[in-house]
C-alpha positions as CSV (number, residue, x, y, z in Angstrom):
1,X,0.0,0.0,0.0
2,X,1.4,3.4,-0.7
3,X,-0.8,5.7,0.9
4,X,-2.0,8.9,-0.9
5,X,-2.0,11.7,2.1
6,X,-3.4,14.9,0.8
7,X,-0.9,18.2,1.7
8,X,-2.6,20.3,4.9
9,X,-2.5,24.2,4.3
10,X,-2.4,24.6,7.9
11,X,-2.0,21.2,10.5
12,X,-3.4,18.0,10.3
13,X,-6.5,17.0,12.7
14,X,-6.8,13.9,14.6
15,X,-9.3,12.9,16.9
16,X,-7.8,13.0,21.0
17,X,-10.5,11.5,23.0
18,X,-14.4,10.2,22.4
19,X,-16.8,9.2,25.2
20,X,-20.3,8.4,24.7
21,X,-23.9,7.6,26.5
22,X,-27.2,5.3,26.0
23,X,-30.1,5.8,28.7
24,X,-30.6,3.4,31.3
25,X,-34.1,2.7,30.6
26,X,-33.9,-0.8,27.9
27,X,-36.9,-0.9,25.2
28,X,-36.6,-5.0,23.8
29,X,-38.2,-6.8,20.6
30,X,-40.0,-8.6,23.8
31,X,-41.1,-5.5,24.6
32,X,-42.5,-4.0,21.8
33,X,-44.0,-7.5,20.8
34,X,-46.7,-5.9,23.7
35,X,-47.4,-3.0,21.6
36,X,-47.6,-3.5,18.3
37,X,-47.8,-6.9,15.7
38,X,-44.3,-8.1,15.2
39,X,-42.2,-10.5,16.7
40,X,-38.3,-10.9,17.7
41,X,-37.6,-12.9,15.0
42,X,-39.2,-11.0,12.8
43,X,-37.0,-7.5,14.1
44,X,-33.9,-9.6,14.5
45,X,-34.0,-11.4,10.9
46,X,-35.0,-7.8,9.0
47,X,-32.9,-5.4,10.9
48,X,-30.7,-7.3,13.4
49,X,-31.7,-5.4,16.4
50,X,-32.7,-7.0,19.6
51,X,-33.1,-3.8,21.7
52,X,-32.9,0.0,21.9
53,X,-32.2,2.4,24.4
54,X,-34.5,5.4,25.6
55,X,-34.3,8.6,26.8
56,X,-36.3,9.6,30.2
57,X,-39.2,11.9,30.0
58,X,-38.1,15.1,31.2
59,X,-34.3,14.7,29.3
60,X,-33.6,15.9,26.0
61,X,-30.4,15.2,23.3
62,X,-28.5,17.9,25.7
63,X,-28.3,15.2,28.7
64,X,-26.4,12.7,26.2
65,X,-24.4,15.4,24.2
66,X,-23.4,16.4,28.3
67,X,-23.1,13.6,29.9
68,X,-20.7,12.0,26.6
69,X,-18.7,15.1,26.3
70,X,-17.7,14.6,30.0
71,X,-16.3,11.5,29.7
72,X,-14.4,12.4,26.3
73,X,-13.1,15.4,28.6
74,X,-12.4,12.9,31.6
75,X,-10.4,10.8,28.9
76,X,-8.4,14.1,27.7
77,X,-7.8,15.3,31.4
78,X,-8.8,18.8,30.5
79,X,-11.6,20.7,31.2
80,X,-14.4,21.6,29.9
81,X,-13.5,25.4,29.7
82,X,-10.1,24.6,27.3
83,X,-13.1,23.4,24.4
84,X,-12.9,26.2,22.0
85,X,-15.9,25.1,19.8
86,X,-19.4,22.9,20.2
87,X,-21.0,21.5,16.8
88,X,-23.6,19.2,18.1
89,X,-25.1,16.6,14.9
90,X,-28.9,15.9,15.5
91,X,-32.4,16.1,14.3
92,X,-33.9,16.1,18.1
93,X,-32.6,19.1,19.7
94,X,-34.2,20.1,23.1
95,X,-36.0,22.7,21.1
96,X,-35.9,24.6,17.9
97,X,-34.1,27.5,19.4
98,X,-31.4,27.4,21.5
99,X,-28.9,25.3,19.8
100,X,-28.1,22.2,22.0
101,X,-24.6,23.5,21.5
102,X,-25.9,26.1,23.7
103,X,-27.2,23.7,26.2
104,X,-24.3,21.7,26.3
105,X,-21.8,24.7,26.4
106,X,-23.6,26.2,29.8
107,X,-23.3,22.1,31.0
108,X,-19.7,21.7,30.3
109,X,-18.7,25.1,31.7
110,X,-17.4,25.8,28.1
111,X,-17.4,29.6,29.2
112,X,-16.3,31.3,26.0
113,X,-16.7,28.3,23.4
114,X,-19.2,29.1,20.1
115,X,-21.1,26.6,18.3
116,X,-23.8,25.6,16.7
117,X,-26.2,22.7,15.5
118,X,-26.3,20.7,12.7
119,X,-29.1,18.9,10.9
120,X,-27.7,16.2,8.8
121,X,-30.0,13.4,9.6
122,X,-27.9,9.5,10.3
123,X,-24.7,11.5,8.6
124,X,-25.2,14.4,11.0
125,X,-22.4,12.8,13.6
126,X,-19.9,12.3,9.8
127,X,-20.9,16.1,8.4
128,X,-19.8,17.8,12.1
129,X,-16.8,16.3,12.4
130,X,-15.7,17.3,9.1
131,X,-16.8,20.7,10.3
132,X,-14.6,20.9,13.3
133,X,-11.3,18.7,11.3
134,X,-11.7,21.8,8.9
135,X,-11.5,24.7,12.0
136,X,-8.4,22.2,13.3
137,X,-6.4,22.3,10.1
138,X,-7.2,25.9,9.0
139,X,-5.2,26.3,12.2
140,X,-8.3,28.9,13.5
141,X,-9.5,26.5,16.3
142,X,-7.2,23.9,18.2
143,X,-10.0,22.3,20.4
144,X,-13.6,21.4,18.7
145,X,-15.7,19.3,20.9
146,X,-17.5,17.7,17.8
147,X,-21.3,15.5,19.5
148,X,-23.5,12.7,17.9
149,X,-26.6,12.4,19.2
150,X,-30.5,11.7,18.6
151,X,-33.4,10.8,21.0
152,X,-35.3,8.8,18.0
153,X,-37.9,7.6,20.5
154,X,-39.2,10.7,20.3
155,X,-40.5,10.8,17.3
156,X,-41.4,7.2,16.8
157,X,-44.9,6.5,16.3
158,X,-45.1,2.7,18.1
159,X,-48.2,2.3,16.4
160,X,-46.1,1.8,12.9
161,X,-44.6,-1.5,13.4
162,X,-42.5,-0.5,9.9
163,X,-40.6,2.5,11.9
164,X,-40.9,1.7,16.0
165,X,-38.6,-1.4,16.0
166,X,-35.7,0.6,14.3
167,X,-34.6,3.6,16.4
168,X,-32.9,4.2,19.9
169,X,-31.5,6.8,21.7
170,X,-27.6,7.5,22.1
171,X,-24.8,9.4,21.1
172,X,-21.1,10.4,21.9
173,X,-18.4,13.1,21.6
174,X,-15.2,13.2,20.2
175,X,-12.4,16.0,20.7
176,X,-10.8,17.1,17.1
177,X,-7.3,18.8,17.7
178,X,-4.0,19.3,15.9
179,X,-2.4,16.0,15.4
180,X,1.2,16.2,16.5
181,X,4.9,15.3,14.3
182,X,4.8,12.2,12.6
183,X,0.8,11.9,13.1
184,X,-1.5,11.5,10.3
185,X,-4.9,11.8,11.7
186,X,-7.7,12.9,8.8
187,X,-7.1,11.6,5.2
188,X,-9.8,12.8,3.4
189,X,-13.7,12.4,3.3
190,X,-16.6,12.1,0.7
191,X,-20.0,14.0,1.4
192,X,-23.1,14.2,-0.4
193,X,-26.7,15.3,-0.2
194,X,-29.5,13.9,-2.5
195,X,-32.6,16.5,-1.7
196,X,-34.7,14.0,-4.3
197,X,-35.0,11.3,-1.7
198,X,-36.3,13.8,1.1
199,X,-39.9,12.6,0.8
200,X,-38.5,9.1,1.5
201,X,-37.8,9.7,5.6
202,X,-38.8,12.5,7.0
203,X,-40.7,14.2,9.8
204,X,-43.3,16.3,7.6
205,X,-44.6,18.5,10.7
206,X,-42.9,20.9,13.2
207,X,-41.0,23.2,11.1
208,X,-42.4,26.3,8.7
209,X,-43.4,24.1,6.2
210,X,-46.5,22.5,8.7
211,X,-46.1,24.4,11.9
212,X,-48.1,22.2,14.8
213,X,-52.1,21.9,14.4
214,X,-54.5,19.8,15.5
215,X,-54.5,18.7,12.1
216,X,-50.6,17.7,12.0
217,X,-50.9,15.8,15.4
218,X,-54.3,14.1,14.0
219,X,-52.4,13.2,11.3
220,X,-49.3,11.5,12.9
221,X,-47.1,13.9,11.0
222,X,-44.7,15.2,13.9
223,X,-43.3,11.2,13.3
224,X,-41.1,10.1,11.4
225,X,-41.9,8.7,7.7
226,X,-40.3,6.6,6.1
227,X,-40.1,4.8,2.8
228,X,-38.5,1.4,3.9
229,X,-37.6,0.3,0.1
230,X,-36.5,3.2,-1.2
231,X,-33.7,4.2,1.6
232,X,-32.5,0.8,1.6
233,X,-31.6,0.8,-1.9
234,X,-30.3,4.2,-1.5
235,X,-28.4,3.3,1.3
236,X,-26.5,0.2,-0.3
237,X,-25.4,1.6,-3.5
238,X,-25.0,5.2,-1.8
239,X,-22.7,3.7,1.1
240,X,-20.8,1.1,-1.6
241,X,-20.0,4.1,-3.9
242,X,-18.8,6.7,-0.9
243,X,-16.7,4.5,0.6
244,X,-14.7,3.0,-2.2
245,X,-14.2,6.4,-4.1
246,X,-12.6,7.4,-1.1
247,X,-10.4,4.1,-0.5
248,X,-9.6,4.0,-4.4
249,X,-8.7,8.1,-4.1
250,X,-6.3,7.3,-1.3
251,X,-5.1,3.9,-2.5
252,X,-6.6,1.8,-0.2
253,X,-8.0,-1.5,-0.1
254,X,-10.9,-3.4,2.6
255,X,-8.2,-5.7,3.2
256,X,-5.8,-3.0,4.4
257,X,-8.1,-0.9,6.5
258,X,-7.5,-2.1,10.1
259,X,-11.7,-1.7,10.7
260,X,-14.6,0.0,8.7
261,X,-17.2,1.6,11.4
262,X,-20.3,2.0,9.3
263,X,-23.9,4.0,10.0
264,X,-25.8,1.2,12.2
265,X,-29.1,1.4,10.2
266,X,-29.8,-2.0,9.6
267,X,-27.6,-5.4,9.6
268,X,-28.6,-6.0,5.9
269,X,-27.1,-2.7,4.5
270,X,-23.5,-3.0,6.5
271,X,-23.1,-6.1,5.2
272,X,-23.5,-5.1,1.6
273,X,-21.2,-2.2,2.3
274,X,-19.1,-4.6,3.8
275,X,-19.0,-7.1,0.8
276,X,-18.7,-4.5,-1.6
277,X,-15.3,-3.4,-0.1
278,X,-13.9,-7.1,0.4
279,X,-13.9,-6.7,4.0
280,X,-13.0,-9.7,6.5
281,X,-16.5,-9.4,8.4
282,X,-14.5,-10.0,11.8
283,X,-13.3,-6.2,10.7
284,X,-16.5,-4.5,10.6
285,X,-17.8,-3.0,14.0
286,X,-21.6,-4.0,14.4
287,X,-23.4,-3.1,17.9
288,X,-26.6,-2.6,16.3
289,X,-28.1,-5.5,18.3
290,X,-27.7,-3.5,21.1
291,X,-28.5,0.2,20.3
292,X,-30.6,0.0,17.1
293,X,-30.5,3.3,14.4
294,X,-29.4,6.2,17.5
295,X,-29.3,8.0,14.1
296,X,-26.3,10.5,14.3
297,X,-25.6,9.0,17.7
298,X,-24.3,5.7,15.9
299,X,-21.0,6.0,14.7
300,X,-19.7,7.5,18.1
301,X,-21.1,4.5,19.9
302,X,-19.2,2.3,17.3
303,X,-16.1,4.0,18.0
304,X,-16.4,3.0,21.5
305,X,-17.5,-0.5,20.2
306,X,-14.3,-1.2,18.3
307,X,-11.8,0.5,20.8
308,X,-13.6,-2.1,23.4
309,X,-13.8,-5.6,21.2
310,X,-9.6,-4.4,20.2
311,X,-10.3,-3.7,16.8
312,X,-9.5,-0.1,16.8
313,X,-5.7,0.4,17.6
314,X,-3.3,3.8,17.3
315,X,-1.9,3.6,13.7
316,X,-4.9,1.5,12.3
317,X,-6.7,3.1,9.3
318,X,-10.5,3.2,9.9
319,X,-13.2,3.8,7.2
320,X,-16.1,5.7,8.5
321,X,-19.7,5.9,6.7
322,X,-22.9,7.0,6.9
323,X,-26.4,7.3,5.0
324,X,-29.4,9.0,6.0
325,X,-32.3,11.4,5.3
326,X,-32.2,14.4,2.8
327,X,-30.7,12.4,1.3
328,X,-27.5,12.8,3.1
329,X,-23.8,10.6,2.4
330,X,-21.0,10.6,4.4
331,X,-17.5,8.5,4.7
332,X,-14.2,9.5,6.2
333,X,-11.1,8.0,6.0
334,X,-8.5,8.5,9.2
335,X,-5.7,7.2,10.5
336,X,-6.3,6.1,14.7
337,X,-3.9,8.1,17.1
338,X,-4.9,7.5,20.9
């Protein structure tokens, strides 16, 4: 392998620390086997989820974007008043206004941080990282506190037995700063938005398209909607195509990539992805059983996932991808340095 390292106008970026958190509360196939027709065989053999975590009434996204940014701080040793900037990946905020940036910032004791939120649906979590790699290298930030995080449950409607079985609630954090001599950190990334597949998941009402009626609640329409077919096959050509423009840009193979951490949607589509790339499936971190779609909350959990199961060591290359509404594509390519 000769690796193709693009030239940095200002440093490299490299991720220094991650932590992440899941509600207590456990939401099982048994479970929802109680509240709507379907079965765990049936989840487990479509989707390969077993269970899902859910937020407390009372809680919003803020409490996981907190409580995971503490333990990414804990892990750096510094606090939370040397974070220079928040960008926080979700479609749940607390509310529409503040950002849970905001939130987070007053948590942390961020005092003088900025930030903001970003919508970017499952690839929200891929599209603020890049955000905060880019602050790192243009040398105008050195600490980015960069969160992943959705509170699905939500807006689940568990009368849909097509939707409720899919989503949970999680997320994590991961610190972005410059990456030090020798260190390669950040590669290079592929992102992409498809607005023609927005009517195929979606959550029509709440915004200033269908501000909240009777008539939008009557209607279901503050839930999410979703066209099961048609983001699946999105999903598996749109994650095959990402991910190997980016290993074939960089000259990399599957086989030299020391794990691939993709969106945890549904078992079917990372195992596509995963075939497509020639990937030894003992390489590809899967916790989906566990967690379900946490949306942008799912590829920090994953992180945590492979550093635990000791497929995610410093100086291993790790693939990164994600699919999700808009349409929205992202894939990053890294090298590991904790």
């Amino acid at each position: 392998m000769t690796l193709s390292v693009r030239p940095i106008v200002g440093c490299r970026a490299k991720i220094t620390a991650f932590g992440t958190y899941v509600p207590p509360q456990v939401l099982t196939n048994k479970d929802l086997e109680k509240m709507v027709e379907t079965s765990d065989q049936w989840i487990m053999e479509r989707t390969g989820i077993r269970e899902r975590h859910v937020l407390a009434k009372g809680l919003g996204v803020s409490t996981i974007c907190t409580e995971a940014a503490k333990k990414c701080l804990a892990m750096r040793g510094i606090e939370g008043s040397e974070v220079e900037v928040i960008i926080v990946g979700t479609v749940t905020p607390d509310m529409m206004f503040p950002s849970t940036a905001c939130l987070v910032q007053h948590n942390i004791g961020a005092k003088g941080a900025w930030g903001f939120d970003l919508s970017g649906g499952c690839s929200g979590f891929m599209y603020a990282l890049q955000a905060g790699v880019k602050m790192v290298e243009s040398g105008a930030q050195k600490k980015v506190l960069v969160c992943g995080a959705d509170a699905n449950t939500r807006m689940t409607d568990y009368t849909d037995r097509t939707t409720c079985v899919l989503f949970g609630d999680g997320g994590g954090a991961v610190l972005v700063e410059p990456a030090g001599e020798g260190e390669i950190g950040f590669i290079d990334y592929v992102n992409e938005i498809d607005g023609s597949g927005a009517a195929a998941l979606n959550m029509p009402a709440g915004g200033s398209l269908n501000p909240a009626s009777h008539e939008t609640i009557d209607k279901h329409m503050h839930y999410i909607h979703q066209d099961g077919p048609a983001v699946y096959k999105f999903a598996v050509r749109k994650m095959a195509e990402a991910t190997t423009k980016l290993l074939e840009r960089n000259n990399v193979t599957g086989a030299e990539l020391g794990c691939f951490i993709p969106h945890q949607a549904n078992l079917r589509i990372i195992k596509a992805t995963a075939d497509r790339l020639g990937m030894d499936p003992s390489r590809v971190i899967v916790n989906i059983e566990k967690y379900g779609n946490t949306s942008a909350g799912t590829i920090p959990l994953a992180i945590e996932t492979a550093v635990e199961e000791g497929k995610l060591n410093k100086g291993d290359l790790v693939l990164m991808a994600a699919v999700g509404a808009g349409f929205s594509v992202g894939a990053t390519l890294m090298r590991w340095e904790i």
